[in-house]
N, C-alpha and C positions, 0 to 999 in steps of 0.2 A: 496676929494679922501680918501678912506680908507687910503692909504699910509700917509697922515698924522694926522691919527688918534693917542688921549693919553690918559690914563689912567683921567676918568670921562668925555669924551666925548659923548655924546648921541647919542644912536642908535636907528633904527624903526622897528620894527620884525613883517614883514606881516605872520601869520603860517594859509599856505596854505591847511592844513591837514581836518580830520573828519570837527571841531570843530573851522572855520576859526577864528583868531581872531588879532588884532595888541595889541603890545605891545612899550613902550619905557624902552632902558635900557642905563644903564651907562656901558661903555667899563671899564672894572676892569684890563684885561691887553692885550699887542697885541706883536706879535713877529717882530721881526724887516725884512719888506722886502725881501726877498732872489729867488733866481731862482726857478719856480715850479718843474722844473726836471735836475736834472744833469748827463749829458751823455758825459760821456770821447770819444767816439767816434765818436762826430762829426766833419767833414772832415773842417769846416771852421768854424770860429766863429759865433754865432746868437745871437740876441736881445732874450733873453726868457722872458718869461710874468715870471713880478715877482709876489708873494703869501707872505701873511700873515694867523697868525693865530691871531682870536680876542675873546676875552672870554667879557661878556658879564655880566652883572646882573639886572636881570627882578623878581624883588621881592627878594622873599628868594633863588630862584634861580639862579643859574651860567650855560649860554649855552655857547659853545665854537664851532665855525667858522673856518672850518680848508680850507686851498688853495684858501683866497679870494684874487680875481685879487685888488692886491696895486692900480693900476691905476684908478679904479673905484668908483665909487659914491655906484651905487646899483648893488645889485648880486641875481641872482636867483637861490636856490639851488635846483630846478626840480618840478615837479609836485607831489603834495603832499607835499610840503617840506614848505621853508621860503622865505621870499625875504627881503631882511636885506639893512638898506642904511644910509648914516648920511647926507642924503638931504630929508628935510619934504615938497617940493615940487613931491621929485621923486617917496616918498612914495606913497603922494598921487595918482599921475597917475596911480602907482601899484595897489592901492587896486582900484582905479575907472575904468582899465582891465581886473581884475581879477571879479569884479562885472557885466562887462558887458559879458565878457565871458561866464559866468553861466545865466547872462538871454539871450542872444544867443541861448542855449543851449536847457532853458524853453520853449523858444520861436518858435523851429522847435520839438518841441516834437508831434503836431498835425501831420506834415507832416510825422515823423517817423511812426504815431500809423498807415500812411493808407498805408505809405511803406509796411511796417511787413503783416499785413493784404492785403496787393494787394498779395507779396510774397508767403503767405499761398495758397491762392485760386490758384497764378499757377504755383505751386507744385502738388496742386491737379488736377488740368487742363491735367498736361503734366503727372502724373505717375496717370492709374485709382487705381488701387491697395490702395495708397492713400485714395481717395474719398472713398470707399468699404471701408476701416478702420475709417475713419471720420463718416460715415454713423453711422456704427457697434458700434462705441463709442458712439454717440448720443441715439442710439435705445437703447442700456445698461443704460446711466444715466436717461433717460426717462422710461424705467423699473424698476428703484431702485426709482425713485421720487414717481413712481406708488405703488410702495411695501411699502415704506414706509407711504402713505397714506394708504392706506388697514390696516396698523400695526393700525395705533392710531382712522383708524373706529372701529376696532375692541377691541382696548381699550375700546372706549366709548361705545359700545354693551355691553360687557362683566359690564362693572361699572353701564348702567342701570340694565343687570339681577341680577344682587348682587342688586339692589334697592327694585328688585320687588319681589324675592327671598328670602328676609331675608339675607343677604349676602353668598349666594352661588351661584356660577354663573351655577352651570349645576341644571335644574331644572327637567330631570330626579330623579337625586338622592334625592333631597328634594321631589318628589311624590313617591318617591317609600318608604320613612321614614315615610308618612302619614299612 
């Protein structure tokens, strides 16, 4: 349990973020236990979860661990974040969840791509308005594929009359220079 965590104790820092990656660090210092919250106005006494704070050194670095429940082995500090434990059993489960989580994830992406895609179609089913712009979009980028081939026929026209021309592509003007 954290709570009896001490100064050069080993820690396991799953970081859940961008760039997942585990780390082990030595606890450099921890606060001593105490109530997470103190509230003078509670009508009868209660058990509060107690909280420390644990600071950490992971290389040249020092990360600091603020409101981890004392009573606990491992703590997750949210999505994107860390999950921190000084049990290398529990670590492991952690990162062998968090690994299957994400191929979960990989793994119904086929079924999302025909979601998204059944979705689209009825959109366009139920609004016609819809379809008539879908159409109208398609007919435009099929007219610009179209234009843009016409551009680079007519490059290559233009670069054989410059061939045949002496490099002048209007061949009026070089007969009318004869």
């Amino acid at each position: 349990m954290f709570g009896t965590l001490r100064a050069g104790s080993l820690i396991y820092i799953l970081n859940k973020g961008d760039n997942p990656s585990l780390a082990v660090g030595q606890v450099t210092a921890v606060t001593p236990p105490h109530p997470k919250m103190q509230n003078n106005f509670m009508p009868m006494p209660m058990q509060q979860e107690q909280v420390m704070d644990i600071s950490v050194k992971v290389g040249d670095d020092v990360k600091t661990f603020s409101n981890v429940n004392a009573n606990l082995s491992t703590v997750d500090t949210g999505a994107g974040g860390y999950t921190i434990s000084e049990d290398k059993a529990a670590i492991v489960a952690a990162v062998e969840a968090f690994g299957t989580m994400s191929q979960n994830a990989l793994n119904s992406m086929p079924y999302h791509q025909k979601v998204v895609a059944s979705c689209k179609q009825m959109m366009l089913d139920l609004n016609p308005n819809l379809q008539k712009e879908a159409e109208r979009d398609q007919e435009m980028t099929t007219m610009r594929n179209e234009m843009a081939e016409m551009r680079a026929a007519m490059g290559e026209m233009t670069n054989l009359l410059k061939g045949v021309f002496g490099g002048s592509a209007n061949p009026i003007t070089k007969k009318g220079k004869e």
